[in-house]
C-alpha positions in Angstrom: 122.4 125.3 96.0 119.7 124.7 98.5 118.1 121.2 100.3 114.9 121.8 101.8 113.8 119.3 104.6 114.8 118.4 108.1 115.1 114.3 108.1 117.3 111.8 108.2 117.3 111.7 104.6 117.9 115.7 104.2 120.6 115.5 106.4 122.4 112.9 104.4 122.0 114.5 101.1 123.0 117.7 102.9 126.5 116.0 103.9 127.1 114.5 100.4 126.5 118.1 98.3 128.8 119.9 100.7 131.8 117.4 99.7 130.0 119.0 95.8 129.3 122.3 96.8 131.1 125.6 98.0 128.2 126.6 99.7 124.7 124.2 101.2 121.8 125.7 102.3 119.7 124.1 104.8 116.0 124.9 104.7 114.6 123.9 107.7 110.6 124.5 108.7 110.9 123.3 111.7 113.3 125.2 115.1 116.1 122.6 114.4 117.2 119.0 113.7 117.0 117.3 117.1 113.5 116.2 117.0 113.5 115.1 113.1 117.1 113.6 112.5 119.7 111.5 113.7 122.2 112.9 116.6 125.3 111.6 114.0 123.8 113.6 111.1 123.3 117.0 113.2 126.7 117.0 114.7 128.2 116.2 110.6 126.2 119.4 109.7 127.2 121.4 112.1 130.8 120.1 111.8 130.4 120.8 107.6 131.7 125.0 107.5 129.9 125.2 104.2 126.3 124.0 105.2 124.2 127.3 106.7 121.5 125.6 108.7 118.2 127.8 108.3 115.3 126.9 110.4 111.8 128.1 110.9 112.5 128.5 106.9 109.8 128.2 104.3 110.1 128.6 100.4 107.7 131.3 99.0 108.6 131.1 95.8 110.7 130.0 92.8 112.1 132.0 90.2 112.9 131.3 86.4 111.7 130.3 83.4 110.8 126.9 81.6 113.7 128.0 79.1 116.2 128.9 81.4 115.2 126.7 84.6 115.8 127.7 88.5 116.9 131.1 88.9 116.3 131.4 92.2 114.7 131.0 95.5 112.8 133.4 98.3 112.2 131.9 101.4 110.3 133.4 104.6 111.0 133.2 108.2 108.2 131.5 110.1 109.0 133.5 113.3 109.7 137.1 111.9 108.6 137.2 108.5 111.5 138.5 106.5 111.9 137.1 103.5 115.4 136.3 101.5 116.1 135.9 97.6 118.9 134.6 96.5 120.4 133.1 93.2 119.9 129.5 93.5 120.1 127.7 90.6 119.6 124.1 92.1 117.0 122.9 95.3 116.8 119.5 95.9 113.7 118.3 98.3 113.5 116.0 101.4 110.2 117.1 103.1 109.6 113.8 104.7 107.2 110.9 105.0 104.5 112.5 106.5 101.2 111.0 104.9 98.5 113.1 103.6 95.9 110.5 103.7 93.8 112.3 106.7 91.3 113.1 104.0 90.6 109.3 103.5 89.4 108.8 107.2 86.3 107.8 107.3 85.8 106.7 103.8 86.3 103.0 104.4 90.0 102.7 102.9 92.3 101.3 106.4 94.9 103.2 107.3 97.9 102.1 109.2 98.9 103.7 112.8 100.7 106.4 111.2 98.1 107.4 108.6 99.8 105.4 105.9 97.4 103.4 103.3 97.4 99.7 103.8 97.3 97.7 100.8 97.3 94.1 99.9 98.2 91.4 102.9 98.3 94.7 104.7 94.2 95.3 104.6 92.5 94.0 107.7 91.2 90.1 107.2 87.7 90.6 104.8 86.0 88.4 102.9 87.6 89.3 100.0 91.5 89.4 99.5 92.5 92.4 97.5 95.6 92.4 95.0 98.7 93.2 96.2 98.4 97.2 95.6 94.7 97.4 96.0 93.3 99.0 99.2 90.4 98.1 101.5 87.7 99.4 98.7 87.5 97.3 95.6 88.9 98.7 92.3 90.5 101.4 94.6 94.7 101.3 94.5 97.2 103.1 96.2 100.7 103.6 95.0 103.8 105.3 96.2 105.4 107.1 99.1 101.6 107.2 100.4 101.3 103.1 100.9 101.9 101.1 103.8 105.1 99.8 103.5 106.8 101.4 100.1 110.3 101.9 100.0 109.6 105.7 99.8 111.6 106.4 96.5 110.7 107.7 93.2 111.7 104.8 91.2 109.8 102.7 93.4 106.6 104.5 93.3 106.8 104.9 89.4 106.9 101.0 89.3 103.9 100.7 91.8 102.1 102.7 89.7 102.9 101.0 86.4 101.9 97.7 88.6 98.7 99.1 89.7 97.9 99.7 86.0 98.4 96.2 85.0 96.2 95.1 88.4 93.3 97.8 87.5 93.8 95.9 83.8 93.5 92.2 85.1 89.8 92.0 85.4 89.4 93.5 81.9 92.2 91.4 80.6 90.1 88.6 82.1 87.0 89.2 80.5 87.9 90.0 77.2 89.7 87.1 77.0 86.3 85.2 78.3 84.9 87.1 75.2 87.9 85.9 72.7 87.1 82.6 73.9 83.3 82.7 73.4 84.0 83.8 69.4 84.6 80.4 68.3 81.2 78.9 69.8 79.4 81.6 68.5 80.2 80.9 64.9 79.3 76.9 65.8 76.5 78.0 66.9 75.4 80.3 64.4 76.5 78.1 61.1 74.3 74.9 62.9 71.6 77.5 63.7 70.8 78.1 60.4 71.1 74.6 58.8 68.8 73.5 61.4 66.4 75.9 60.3 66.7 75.6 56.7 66.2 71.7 57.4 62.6 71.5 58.6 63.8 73.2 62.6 66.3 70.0 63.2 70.2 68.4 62.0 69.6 64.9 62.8 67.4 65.8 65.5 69.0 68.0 67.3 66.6 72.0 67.2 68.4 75.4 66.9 67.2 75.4 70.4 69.4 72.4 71.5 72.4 73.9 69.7 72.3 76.6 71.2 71.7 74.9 74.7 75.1 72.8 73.7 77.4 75.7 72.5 76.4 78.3 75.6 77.6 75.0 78.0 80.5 74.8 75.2 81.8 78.2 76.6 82.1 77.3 80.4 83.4 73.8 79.4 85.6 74.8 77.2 87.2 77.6 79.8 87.2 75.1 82.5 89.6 72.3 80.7 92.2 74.7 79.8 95.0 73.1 81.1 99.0 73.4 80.7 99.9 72.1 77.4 103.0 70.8 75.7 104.0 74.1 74.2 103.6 75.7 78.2 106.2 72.5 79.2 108.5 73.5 76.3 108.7 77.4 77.5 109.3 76.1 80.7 112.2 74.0 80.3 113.6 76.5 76.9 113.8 79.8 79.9 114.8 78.3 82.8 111.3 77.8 85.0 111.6 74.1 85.7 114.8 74.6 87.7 112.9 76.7 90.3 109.7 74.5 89.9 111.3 71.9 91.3 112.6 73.4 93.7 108.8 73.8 95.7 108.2 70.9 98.1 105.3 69.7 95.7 104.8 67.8 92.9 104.9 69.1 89.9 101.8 68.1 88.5 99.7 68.9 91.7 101.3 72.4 91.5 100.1 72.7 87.5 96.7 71.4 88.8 96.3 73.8 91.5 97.5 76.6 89.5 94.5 76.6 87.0 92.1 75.2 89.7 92.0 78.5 91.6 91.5 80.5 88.4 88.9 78.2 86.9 86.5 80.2 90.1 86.8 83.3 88.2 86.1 81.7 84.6 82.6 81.1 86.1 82.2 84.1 88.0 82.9 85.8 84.4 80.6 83.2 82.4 77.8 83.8 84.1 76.8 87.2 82.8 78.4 85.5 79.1 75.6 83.0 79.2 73.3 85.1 80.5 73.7 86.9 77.1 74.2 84.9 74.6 71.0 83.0 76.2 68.7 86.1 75.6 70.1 86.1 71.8 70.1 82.3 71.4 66.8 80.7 73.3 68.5 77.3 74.2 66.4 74.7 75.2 67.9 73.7 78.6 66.0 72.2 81.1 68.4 70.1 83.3 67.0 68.0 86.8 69.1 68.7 89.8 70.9 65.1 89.4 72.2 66.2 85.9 73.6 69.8 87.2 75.4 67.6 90.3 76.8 65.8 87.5 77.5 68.5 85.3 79.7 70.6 88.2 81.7 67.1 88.9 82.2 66.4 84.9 83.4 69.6 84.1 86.7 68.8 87.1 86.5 65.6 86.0 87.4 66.9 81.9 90.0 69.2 83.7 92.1 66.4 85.2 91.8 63.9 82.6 93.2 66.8 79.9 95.6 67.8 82.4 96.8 64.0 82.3 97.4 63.6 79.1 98.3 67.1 77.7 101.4 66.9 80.8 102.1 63.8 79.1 102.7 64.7 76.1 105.0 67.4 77.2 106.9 65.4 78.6 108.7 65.1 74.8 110.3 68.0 75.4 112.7 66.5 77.2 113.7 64.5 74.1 113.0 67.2 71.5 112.9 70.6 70.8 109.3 69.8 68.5 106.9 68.6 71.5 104.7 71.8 70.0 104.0 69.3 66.4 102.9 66.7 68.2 100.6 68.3 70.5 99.1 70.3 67.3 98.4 66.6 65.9 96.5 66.0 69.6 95.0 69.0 69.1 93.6 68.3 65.2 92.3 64.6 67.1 90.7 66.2 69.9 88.4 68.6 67.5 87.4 65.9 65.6 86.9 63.1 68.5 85.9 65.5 71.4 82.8 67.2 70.5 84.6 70.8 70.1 84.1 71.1 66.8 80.6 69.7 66.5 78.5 67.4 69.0 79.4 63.8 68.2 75.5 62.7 67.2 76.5 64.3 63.8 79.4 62.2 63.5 79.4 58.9 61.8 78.5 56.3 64.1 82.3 54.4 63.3 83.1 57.6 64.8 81.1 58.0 67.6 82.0 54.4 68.4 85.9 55.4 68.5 85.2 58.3 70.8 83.9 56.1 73.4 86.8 54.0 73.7 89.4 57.2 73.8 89.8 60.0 76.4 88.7 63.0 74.1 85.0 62.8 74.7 85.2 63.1 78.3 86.8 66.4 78.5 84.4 67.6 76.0 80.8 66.1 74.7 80.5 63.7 77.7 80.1 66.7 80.5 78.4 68.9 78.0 75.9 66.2 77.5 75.5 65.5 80.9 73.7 69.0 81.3 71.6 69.5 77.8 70.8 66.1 76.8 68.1 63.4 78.3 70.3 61.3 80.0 69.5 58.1 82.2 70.9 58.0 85.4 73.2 55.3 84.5 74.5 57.3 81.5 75.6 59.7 83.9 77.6 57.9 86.5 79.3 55.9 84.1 79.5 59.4 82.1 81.9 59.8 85.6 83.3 56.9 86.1 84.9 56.7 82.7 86.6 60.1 83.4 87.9 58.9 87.0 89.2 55.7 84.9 90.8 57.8 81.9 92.2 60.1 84.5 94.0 57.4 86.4 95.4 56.1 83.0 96.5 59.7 82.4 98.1 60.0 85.5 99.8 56.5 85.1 101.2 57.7 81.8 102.5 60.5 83.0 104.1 59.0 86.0 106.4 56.9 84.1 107.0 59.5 81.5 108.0 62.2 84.2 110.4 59.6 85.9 112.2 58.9 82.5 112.0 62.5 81.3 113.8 63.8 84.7 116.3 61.8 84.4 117.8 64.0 80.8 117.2 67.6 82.6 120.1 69.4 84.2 120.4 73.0 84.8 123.4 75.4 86.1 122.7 78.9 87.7 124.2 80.5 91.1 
């Protein structure tokens, strides 16, 4: 068998197939090993009687067939050019760490002092931080032996580059699921479109116009209040998670809350061009004052903390049952109705309407909806906020005292 390479890795694979192997050869391009391997390594070769050491060596060609594999091998001498052939039927490869990522200079993507691509929390400080495998360039990855950083081995680089699929997939992933999410306003809007206009233009007032105003808000309002809900608290006590949750020097609810707040950034960034859209197929009738989008922007955090409250609440009952998930779908049915999700509350009956007002439904939906595409007073507005900062301090009451008695029934073992 032959090893082609001259590194500390060669040299070690060298010394292992010789305790294999009646016979090693060494295929070395360089004039010897001092100046590429370790001074242990070199004297273990040269102390190994069946590993030939062959240096200015480089392989010309390989001989065989895909049917019958490596035949052989004919190598050249750098210094004399003769060339040897000999049956080999195995070559392994160690040719070294070398980069070839010259070519990139100049291009914009940073490379490290030794020509190696830097990726991730390796990229010099930007405005932008890249994913972990992404380079300096947007949307551009690196992966392998050729990264800043890699383990160099071939198991690792296969993984990088299954990773760096799943990272060039994540904006996608992102905005079809923005588009998933639009599907169910759509058909709101569309089935209320077309009563309005088979009703004289209006449903109780309210224009196709309006509607439409109401559901395109729908879509950013509804992406901003998604929130960690009882079935999310029942996976992460049923596999293990809360164990190492609790383990972080932060509450547990600021850590859900921070969690989403950081994503919600990019559920605007990826509305925009969504509205944008459905706005040139829909012709809302939006005309908000500057005081109503200030309200709007606090009202839609607002509905993200008060669902946070009470959705962490009720998954708290996982720590008494293994059905939390039946109760939270009963939530769920109550929030469609009283909320303003399933249709603006002015069509509901007024008993109903009345009901909302007093429970904490409204506010993560209709309220900051309203606050951008209706005529509201002034007044209507701050108290539109002040009810959320009051259902929000309830929530977070509630689930104050239910975290402290649901603690108190979780144990975990693990090493």
């Amino acid at each position: 068998m032959a090893l082609l390479g001259g590194g500390n890795s060669a040299g070690q694979a060298a010394v292992f197939l010789a305790s294999h192997a009646r016979h090693v050869r060494m295929l070395v391009r360089g004039s010897g090993l001092s100046s590429t391997m370790s001074r242990y390594l070199i004297d273990r070769i040269a102390a190994s009687p069946n590993i030939e050491l062959l240096s200015d060596t480089e392989v010309v060609e390989l001989l065989g067939t895909t049917d019958q594999g490596l035949r052989g091998v004919r190598w050249r001498n750098r210094r004399t050019g003769a060339e040897e052939q000999h049956a080999i039927a195995h070559l392994f490869l160690f040719t070294g760490a070398d980069p070839a990522a010259g070519w990139l200079t100049g291009c914009g993507i940073p490379l490290d002092e030794k020509g190696f691509i830097r990726t991730g929390a390796d990229v010099p400080p930007a405005e932008r931080v890249p994913l972990p495998l992404e380079t300096g360039i947007e949307g551009i990855f690196a992966a392998g032996d050729v990264r800043c950083g890699s383990v160099k081995r071939v198991g690792a680089a296969i993984g990088e580059g299954a990773a760096v699929v799943a990272q060039l997939q994540y904006r996608v992933a992102q905005y079809f699921y923005m588009l998933g999410m639009v599907a169910e306003p759509v058909i709101y809007l569309v089935v209320w479109s077309t009563i309005a206009e088979q009703n004289g233009g209006a449903v109780n007032g309210i224009t196709a116009g309006q509607f439409a105003a109401y559901y395109i808000v729908w879509t950013l309002v509804r992406n901003m209040n998604i929130v960690f809900g009882a079935p999310f608290w029942e996976w992460r006590i049923r596999e293990g998670r809360l164990a190492g949750d609790l383990l972080r020097p932060l509450n547990i609810l600021h850590y859900d809350l921070a969690y989403f707040a950081g994503w919600k950034f990019v559920v605007v960034a990826l509305w925009i061009p969504i509205a944008l859209g459905l706005s040139a197929v829909f012709h809302p009738d939006l005309h908000p004052s500057a005081l109503q989008i200030v309200v709007f922007i606090v009202a839609i955090w607002g509905a993200y903390f008060v669902r946070t409250m009470f959705q962490a609440t009720i998954g708290m009952l996982n720590f008494w049952t293994t059905r939390g998930a039946a109760v939270f779908d009963l939530y769920m049915a109550i929030e469609m109705l009283l909320s303003g999700r399933l249709v603006p509350l002015k069509l509901m009956p007024g008993w109903v309407q009345t009901l909302a007002d007093f429970l904490p439904f409204k506010w993560t939906f209709g309220s900051p909806i309203e606050s951008l595409v209706s005529d509201m007073s002034t007044r209507s507005l701050l108290l539109g906020l002040g009810a959320q900062v009051m259902w929000t301090a309830i929530g977070y009451v509630l689930f104050t005292f239910a975290w402290r008695a649901a603690i108190k029934r979780f144990s975990a073992v693990g090493a």
